[in-house]
C-alpha positions as CSV (number, residue, x, y, z in Angstrom):
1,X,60.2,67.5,73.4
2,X,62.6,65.0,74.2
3,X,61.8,61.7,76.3
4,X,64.9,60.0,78.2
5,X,65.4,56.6,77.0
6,X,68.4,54.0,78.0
7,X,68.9,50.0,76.7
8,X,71.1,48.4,75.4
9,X,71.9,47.2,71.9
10,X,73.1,43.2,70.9
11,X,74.6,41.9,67.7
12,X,72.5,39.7,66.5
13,X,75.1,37.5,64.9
14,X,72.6,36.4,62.2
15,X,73.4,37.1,58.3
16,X,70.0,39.1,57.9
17,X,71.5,42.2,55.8
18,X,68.2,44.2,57.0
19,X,68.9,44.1,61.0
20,X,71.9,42.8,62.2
21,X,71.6,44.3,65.9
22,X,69.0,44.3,68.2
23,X,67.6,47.4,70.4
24,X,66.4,46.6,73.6
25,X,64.5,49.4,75.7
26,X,65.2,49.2,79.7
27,X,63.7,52.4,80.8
28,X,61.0,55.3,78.5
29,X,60.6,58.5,80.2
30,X,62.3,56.7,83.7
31,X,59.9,54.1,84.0
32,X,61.6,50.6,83.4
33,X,59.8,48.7,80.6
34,X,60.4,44.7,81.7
35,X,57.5,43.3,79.6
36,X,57.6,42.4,76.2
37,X,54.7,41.4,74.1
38,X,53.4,39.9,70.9
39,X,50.8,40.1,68.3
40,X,48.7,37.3,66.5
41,X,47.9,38.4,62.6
42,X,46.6,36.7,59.7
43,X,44.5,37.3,56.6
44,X,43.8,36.0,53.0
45,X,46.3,37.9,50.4
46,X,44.4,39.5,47.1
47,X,42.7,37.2,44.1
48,X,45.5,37.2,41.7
49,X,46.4,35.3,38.7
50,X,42.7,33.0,39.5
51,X,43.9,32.4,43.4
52,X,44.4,34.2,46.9
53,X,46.4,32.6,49.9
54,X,46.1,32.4,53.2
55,X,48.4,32.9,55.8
56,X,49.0,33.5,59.4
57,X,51.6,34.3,62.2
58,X,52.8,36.0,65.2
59,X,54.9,39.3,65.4
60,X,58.3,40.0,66.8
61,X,58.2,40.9,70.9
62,X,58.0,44.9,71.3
63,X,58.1,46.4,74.9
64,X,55.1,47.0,76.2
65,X,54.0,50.4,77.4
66,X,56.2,52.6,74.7
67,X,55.6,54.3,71.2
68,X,56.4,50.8,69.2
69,X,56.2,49.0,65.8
70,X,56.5,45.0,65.4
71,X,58.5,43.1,62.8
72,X,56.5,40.3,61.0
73,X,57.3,37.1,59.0
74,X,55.0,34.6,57.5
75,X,54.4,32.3,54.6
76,X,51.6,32.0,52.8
77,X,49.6,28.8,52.4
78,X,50.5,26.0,49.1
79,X,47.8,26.7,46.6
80,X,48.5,26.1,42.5
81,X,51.7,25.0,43.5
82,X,53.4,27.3,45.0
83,X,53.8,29.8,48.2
84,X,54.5,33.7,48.8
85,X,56.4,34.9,52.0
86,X,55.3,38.1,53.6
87,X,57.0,40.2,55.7
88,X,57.4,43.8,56.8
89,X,56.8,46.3,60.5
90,X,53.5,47.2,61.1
91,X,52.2,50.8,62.1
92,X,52.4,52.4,65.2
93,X,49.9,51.0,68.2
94,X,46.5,51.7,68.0
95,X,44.8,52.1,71.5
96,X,41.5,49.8,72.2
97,X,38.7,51.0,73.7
98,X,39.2,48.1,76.6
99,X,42.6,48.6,76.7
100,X,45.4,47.3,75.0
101,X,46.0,47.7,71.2
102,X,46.5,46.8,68.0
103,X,48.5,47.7,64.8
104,X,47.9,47.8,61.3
105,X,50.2,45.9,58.6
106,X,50.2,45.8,54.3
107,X,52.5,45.4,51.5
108,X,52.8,42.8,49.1
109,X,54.3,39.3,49.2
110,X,57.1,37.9,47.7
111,X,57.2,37.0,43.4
112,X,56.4,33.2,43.2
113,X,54.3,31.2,40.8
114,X,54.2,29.5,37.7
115,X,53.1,32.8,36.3
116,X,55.4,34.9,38.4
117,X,53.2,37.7,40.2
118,X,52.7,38.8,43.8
119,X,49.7,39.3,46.1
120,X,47.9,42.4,48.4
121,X,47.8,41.5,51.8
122,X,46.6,43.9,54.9
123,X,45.0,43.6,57.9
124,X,45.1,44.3,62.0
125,X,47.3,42.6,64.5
126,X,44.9,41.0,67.1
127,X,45.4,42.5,70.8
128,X,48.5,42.3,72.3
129,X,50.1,38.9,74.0
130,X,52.6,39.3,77.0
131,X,55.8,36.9,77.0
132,X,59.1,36.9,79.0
133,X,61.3,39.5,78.0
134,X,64.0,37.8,75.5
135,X,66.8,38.7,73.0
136,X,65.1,38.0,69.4
């Protein structure tokens, strides 16, 4: 099955090796998507190496009403000297009972440390946030 989709797509202009365009959806299946949203996330990583973090953030805007993944960036909190960065796409939209959604996110942080190692993090996005469509 195939679903008719138009946008446009915009050089980023940033020196990010892993996405140096940007997509952006105007219509899915002929209905115009104009809203973009958000999600809050944040979690404690795993107890590694006799300490966890903590950390917290916001995803990338996605349009709203379309099959969709976010991008996510955080770091981690200071603790034993030193901080982890996370980042990664979550998994496809999961539909709440109430409406909206949510999406599910893991992977490991970044190696950091005195005794270099890494950390377990997963969790769910909270529900989603509207904002005004913008280039990211």
């Amino acid at each position: 099955m195939e679903i008719p989709v138009t946008g446009y797509v915009v050089h980023s202009g940033d020196s990010d090796s892993d996405h140096s365009h940007r997509l952006f959806i105007t219509s899915w299946d002929g209905k115009p998507v104009s809203k973009v949203h958000v999600h809050p996330f944040k979690g404690t990583t795993s107890f590694d190496v006799g300490h966890c973090h903590h950390y917290c953030g916001v995803t990338k805007p996605a349009p709203s009403g379309v099959p969709h993944v976010h991008h996510y960036y955080a770091e981690t909190s200071f603790n034993e000297q030193h901080k982890h960065l996370i980042k990664g796409t979550t998994g496809p939209a999961i539909p709440l009972p109430r409406g909206g959604h949510y999406h599910r996110f893991e992977g490991c942080t970044t190696v950091s440390g005195k005794i270099p190692h890494v950390h377990k993090y997963c969790g769910n996005t909270g529900n989603e946030e509207e904002c005004p469509p913008q280039p990211y």
